[in-house]
N, C-alpha and C positions, 0 to 999 in steps of 0.2 A: 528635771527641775521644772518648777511650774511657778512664773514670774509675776504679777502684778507691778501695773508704775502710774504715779501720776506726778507731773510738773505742772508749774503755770510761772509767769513772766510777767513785767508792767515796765513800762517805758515813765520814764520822768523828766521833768525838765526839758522839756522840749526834745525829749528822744536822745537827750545825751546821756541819763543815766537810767540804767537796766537793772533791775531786781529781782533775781530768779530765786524759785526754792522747789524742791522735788523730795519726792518720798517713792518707795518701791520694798514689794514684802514679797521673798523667794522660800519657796518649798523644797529643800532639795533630800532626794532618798537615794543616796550612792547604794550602789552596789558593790559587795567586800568580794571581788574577781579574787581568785577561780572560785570561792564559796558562793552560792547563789542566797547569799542574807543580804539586806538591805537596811542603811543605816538610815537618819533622821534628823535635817539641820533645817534651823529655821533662821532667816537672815533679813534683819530690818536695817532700810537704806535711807539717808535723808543729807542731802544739802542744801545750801545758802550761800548765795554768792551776789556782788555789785560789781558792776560793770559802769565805770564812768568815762565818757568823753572828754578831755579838758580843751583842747584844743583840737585843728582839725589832724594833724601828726601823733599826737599824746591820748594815748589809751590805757588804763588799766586795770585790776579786777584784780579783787578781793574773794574767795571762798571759805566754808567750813561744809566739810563731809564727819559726819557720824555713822558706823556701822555695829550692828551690835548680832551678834550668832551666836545663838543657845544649841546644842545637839552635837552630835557626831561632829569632831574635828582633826581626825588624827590620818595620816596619811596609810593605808592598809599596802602599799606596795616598796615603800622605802623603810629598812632595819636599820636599827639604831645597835649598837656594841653594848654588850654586857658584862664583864668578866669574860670577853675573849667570844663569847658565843651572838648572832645577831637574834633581833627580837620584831616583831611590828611595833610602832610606834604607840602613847598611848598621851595623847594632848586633853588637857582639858574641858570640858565641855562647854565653856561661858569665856566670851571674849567681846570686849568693846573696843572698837578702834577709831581716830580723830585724827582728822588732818588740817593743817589751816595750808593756803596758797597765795600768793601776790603772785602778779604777773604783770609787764610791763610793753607796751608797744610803741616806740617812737620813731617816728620818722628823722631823718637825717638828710643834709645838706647833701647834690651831688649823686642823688637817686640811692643812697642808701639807705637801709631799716635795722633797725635794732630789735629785738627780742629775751627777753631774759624772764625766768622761770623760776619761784623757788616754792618748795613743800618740806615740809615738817612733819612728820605725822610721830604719835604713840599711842599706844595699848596698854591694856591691861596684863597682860602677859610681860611687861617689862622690855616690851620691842621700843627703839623709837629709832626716826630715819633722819638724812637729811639729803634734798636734792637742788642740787643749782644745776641750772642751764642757762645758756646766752649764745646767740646766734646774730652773723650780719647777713643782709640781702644788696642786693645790686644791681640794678635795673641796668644793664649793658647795654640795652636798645629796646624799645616799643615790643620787641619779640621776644626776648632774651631775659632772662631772669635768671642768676644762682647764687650761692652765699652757703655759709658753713656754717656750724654748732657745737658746740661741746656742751657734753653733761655729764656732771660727779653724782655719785651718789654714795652716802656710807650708811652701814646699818648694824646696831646691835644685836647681839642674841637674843632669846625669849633669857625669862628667868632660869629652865628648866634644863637649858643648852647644855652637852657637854661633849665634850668629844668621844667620849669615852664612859659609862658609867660602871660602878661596882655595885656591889648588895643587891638592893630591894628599891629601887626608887618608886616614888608614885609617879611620876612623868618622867618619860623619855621619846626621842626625838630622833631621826635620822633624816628628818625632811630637810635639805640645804635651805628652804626661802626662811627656815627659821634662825639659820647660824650665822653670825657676823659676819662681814664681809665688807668692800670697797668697793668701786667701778667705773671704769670712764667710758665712754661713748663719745666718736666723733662722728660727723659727718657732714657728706659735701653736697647736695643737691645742684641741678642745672632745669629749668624749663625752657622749648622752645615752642613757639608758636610760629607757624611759616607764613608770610604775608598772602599765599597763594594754597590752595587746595594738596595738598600732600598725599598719594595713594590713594585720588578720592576721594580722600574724606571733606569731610564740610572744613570750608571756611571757619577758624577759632579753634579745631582741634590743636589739641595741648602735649606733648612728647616731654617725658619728665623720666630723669636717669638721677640716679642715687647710689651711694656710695658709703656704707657705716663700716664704723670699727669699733669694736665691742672688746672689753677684758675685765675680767675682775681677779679679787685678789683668792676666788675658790681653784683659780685655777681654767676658766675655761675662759676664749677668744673663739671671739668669730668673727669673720669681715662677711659681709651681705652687700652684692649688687644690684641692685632692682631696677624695674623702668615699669611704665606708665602711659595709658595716653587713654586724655580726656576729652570726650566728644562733643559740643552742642548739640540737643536736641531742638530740633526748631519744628 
């Protein structure tokens, strides 16, 4: 893939409010494994977003993403069911996809913070999604930071979906990111900061442990533990 981007930003109002917008044009020439052919997707990226300040606790921001992909779209490694036999996939060539986004940051009495999320998107394909998140934080001490999250997500199928097809269709699918589905996502984060040097390291390094739970309604769960540590460079 061979990627092109360009952004730019302006501060308004005294730096409380922000107006971003970006554009970016990808070349992408997959390769159809184990056949040594190469296919041909051209992918044009553009968003617009506001970012206002209203107070010094209340943050929030507005987006719209437009994506639009002519060429090769079909996935060559996941089969789709035919009358009992599998097949390669065969999607479409032209697809335009929109998302709008609000986002919300407020601070809260007590050292806590609010967070909540939400995106809309749909296509041309007859996809459309819907995601909420919301999250609290907690400042337990000058060192200590943790707080939790949840997020839904639900999503339709493409028009072409089916679990199953018969005859002759012109599109079929075996890719799951196109078939319906549900999801929830939780998780708990913790950072610490030591008042004192820890193993060395500089003064303000950051120790950050995580903890998600992942499921959807396809059938798969995961739980993921992670950690983290973030350095100053001075």
């Amino acid at each position: 893939a061979t990627t092109a981007l360009a952004s730019v930003s302006r501060d308004l109002n005294k730096a409380n409010t922000t107006v971003a917008a970006g554009f970016s044009y990808s070349l992408n020439e997959p390769m159809l494994h184990p056949d040594t052919l190469y296919e041909t997707q051209h992918s044009l990226d553009g968003y617009l977003s506001l970012t206002q300040s209203w107070t010094k606790k209340t943050v929030t921001q507005f987006g719209y993403e437009l994506n639009q992909i002519n060429g090769f779209q079909s996935n060559p490694f996941l089969r789709a069911i035919i009358d009992g036999d599998y097949y390669v996939g065969n999607s479409p060539n032209k697809r335009t996809r929109n998302a709008v986004s609000a986002r919300l940051r407020q601070g809260l009495p007590r050292d806590w913070f609010l967070e909540t999320d939400y995106r809309y998107y749909w296509d041309t394909w007859d996809m459309t999604s819907n995601s909420v998140s919301v999250g609290l934080s907690h400042h337990f001490s000058p060192r200590i930071v943790g707080g939790a999250s949840y997020r839904r997500y639900t999503q339709s199928g493409v028009f072409f979906y089916e679990p199953e097809y018969t005859g002759t269709p012109r599109y079929i699918t075996g890719d799951f990111r196109l078939f319906p589905f549900n999801s929830n996502e939780a998780i708990a984060h913790m950072d610490f900061t030591p008042s004192h040097p820890m193993f060395n390291l500089p003064a303000g390094a950051t120790l950050s442990l995580q903890y998600e739970r992942y499921s959807a309604t396809t059938g798969f769960q995961a739980a993921i533990f992670s950690g983290g540590l973030r350095v100053p460079m001075k």
